[in-house]
C-alpha positions, 0 to 999 in steps of 0.5 A: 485494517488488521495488518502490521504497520510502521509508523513515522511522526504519527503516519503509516510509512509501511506495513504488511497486510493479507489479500482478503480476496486472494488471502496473500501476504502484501506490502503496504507502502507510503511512497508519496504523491511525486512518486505515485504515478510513476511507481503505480506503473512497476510490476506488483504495484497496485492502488491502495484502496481499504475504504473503496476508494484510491489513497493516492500516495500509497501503494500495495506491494505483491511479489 
């Protein structure tokens, strides 16, 4: 990762990243598996998906 991360207790609470594809700024959230599902569903959400695959209860954040 190669972004700027907040963390709590030795875990990523938040943090901001670069779009490899698209080279725009995004935040990186941790918003908990409760309230994945339906935040994933809000405008400027996505998946949060570095090693190829979905990290449920995390999410990228872009305006």
């Amino acid at each position: 990762m190669g972004g700027l991360i907040f963390m709590v207790r030795n875990a990523m609470c938040v943090g901001l990243d670069v779009d490899k594809r698209t080279s725009e700024d995004r935040l990186m959230v941790r918003v908990g598996k409760l309230q994945y599902e339906h935040l994933l569903n809000q405008r400027g959400s996505t998946k949060m998906d570095f090693t190829g695959h979905e990290m449920r209860g995390f999410l990228f954040i872009q305006s």
